[in-house]
C-alpha positions as CSV (number, residue, x, y, z in Angstrom):
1,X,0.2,19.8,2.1
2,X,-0.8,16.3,1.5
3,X,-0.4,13.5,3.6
4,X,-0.6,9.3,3.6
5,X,-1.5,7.8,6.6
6,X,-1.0,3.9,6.8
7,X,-2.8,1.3,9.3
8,X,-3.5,-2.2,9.7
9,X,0.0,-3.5,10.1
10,X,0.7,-5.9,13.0
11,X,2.0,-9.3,14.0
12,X,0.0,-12.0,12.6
13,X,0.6,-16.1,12.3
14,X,1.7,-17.8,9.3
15,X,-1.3,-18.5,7.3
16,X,-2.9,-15.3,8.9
17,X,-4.5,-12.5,6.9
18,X,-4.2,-7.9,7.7
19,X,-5.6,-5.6,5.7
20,X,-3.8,-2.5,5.4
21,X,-5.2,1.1,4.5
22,X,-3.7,4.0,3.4
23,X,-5.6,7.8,3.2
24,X,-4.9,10.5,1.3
25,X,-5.4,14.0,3.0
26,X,-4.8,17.5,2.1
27,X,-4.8,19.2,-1.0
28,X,-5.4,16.8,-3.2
29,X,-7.4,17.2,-6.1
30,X,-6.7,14.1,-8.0
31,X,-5.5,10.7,-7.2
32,X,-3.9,9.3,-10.8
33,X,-2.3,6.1,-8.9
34,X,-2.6,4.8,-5.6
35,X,-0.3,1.8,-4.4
36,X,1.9,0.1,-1.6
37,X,5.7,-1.0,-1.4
38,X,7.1,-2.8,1.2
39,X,11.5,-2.9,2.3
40,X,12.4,-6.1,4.1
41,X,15.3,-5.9,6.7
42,X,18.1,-5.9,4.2
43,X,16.2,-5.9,1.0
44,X,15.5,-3.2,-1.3
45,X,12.4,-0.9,-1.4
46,X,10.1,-2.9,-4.0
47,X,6.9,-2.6,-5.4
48,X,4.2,-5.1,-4.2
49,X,0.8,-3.4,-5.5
50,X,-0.8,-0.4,-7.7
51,X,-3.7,0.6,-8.9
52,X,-4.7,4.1,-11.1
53,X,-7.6,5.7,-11.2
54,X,-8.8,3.8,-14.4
55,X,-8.8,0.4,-12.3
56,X,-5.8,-1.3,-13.9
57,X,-3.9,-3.1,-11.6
58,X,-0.1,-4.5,-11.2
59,X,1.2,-7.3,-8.2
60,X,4.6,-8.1,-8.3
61,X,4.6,-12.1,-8.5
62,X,5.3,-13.2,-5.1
63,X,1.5,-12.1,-4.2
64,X,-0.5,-12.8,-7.2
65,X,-3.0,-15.3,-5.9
66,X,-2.8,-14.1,-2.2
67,X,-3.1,-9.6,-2.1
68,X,-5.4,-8.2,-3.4
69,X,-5.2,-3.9,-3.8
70,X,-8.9,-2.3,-3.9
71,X,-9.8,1.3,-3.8
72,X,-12.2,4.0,-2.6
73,X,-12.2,7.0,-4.5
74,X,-14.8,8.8,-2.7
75,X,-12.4,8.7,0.4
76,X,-8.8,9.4,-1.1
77,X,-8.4,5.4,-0.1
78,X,-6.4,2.4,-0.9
79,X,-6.6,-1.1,0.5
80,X,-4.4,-3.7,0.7
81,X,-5.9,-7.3,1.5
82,X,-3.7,-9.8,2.4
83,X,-4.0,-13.4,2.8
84,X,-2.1,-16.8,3.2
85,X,0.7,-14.4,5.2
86,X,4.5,-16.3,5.3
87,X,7.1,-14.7,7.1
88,X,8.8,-13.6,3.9
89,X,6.0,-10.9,3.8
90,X,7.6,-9.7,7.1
91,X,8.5,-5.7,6.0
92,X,7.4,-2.2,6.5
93,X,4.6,-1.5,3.9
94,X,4.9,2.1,2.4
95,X,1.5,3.0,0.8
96,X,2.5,5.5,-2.4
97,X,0.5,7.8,-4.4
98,X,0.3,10.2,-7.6
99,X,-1.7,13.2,-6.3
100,X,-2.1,16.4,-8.5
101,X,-2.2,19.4,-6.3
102,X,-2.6,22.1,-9.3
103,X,0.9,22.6,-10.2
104,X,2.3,20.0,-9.0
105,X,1.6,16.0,-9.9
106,X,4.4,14.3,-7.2
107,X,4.5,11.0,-5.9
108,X,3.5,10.8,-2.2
109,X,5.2,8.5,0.3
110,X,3.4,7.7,3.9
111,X,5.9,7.1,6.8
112,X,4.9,2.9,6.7
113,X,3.5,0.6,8.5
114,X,5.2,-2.6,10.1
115,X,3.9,-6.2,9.0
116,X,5.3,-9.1,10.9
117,X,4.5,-12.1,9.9
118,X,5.7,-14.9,12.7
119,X,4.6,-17.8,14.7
């Protein structure tokens, strides 16, 4: 009963910047960590961004200097800003979340959003 829903992906130029959003809905009654993944053709599933409830904040190096990850608690939101876009940043981005539901504190996967990065 709780779903991520991803937008903002698209095809943008080298050099380009998207900014990609990712809402939490349904029955969630706390948001412990909030961040987004991304699976290149052929690559692995791997962490790009997080960011917990507390603020602290992890990029994986290939984006330091050029993502940045914000948040909205009041709307069950993450943000993903990204700038200085090279086609290696070409993936579907998977937004992730810890959400505690009572009983349960899972990880939450949304079904992605394709970034293409191109000229």
């Amino acid at each position: 009963q709780v779903q991520l829903v991803e937008a903002g992906g698209g095809l943008v130029q080298p050099g380009g910047s998207l900014r990609l959003s990712c809402a939490a809905s349904g029955s969630v009654l706390r948001i412990n960590a909030m961040g987004w993944y991304r699976q290149a053709p052929g690559k692995e599933r791997e962490l790009v961004a997080t960011i917990t409830s507390g603020g602290a904040i992890n990029y994986v190096d290939s984006v330091k200097g050029r993502f940045t990850i914000s948040r909205d608690n009041a709307k069950n939101t993450v943000y993903l800003q990204m700038n200085s876009l090279n086609p290696e940043d070409t993936a579907v981005y998977y937004c992730n979340a810890e959400i505690v539901t009572g009983l349960y504190d899972l990880h939450y996967w949304g079904k992605g959003t394709l970034v293409t990065v191109s000229s």
